[in-house]
C-alpha positions, 0 to 999 in steps of 0.5 A, spaced: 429 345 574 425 342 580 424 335 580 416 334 582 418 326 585 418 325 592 425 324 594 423 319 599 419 315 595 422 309 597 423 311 604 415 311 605 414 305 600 419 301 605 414 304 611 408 302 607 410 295 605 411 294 612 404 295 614 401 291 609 407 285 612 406 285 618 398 285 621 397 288 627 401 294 625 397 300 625 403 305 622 409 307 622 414 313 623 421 316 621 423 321 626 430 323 627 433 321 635 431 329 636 424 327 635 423 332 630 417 328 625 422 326 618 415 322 615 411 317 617 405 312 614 400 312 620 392 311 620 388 316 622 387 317 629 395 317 631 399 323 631 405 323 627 409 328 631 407 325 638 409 318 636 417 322 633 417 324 640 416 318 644 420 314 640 426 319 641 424 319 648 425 311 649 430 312 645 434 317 650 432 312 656 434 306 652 441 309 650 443 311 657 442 305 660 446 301 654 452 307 656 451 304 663 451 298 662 457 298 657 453 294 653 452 299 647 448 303 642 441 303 641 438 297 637 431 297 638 426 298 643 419 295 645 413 298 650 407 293 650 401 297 654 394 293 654 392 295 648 398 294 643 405 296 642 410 302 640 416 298 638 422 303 636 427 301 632 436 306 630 435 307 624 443 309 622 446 314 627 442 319 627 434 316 626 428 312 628 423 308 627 417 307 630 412 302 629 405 303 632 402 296 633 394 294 636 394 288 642 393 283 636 401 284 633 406 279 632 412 282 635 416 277 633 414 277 626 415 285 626 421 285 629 424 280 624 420 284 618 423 291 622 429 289 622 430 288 615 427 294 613 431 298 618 437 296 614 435 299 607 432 305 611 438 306 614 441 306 606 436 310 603 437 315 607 443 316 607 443 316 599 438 322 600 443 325 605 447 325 600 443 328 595 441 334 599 448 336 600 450 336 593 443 342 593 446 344 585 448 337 582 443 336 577 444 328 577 
């Protein structure tokens, strides 16, 4: 029997609570570090599928100048432009956040929200993760 609820209920309850945390942010993606879209709770106007391969294309760059560094994995990435910011957060090893904010978003506060967020995110995925790999236990 196929179960109707959401399995990432909470992933999207996380995304959600941090745009109505934090002023200014105008959406949020999970995508993975391939830029393929997982989810996203984003406003109308922002393309969720753009925003999952910029992320992972910061993410490229970001993570190669750490290898080159030597000063390690990828943690976060923040671009300001005139008009706002896209801040890009690892989530585990193998996603990202992405954060969609306007001109007027308090970077410190997200990135103190985000953080946090990105902890649990990193969890609950992984117990999804695990889920879809038992595909016929029926827990």
């Amino acid at each position: 029997m196929q179960s109707t609820i959401d399995p990432y209920m909470a992933v999207r309850a996380e995304l959600a609570a941090l745009r109505h945390q934090v002023p200014g942010v105008q959406g949020c993606v999970i995508a993975g570090v391939d830029g393929l879209l997982i989810l996203h709770d984003t406003l109308p106007g922002a393309e969720p599928h753009d925003i999952a391969a910029l992320a992972a294309g910061a993410h490229g760059i970001s993570r190669t100048c750490g290898a080159a560094l030597r000063q390690g994995g990828f943690h976060e990435c923040t671009i300001r432009n005139q008009h706002g910011y896209l801040a890009i957060y690892a989530v585990g090893d193998l996603a990202l956040m992405a954060v969609l904010g306007d001109e007027g978003l308090n970077i410190a506060r997200l990135h103190l929200e985000a953080r946090q967020a990105t902890a649990r995110l990193a969890e609950l995925m992984q117990i999804q993760i695990a889920r879809e790999a038992h595909p016929f236990d029926q827990r």
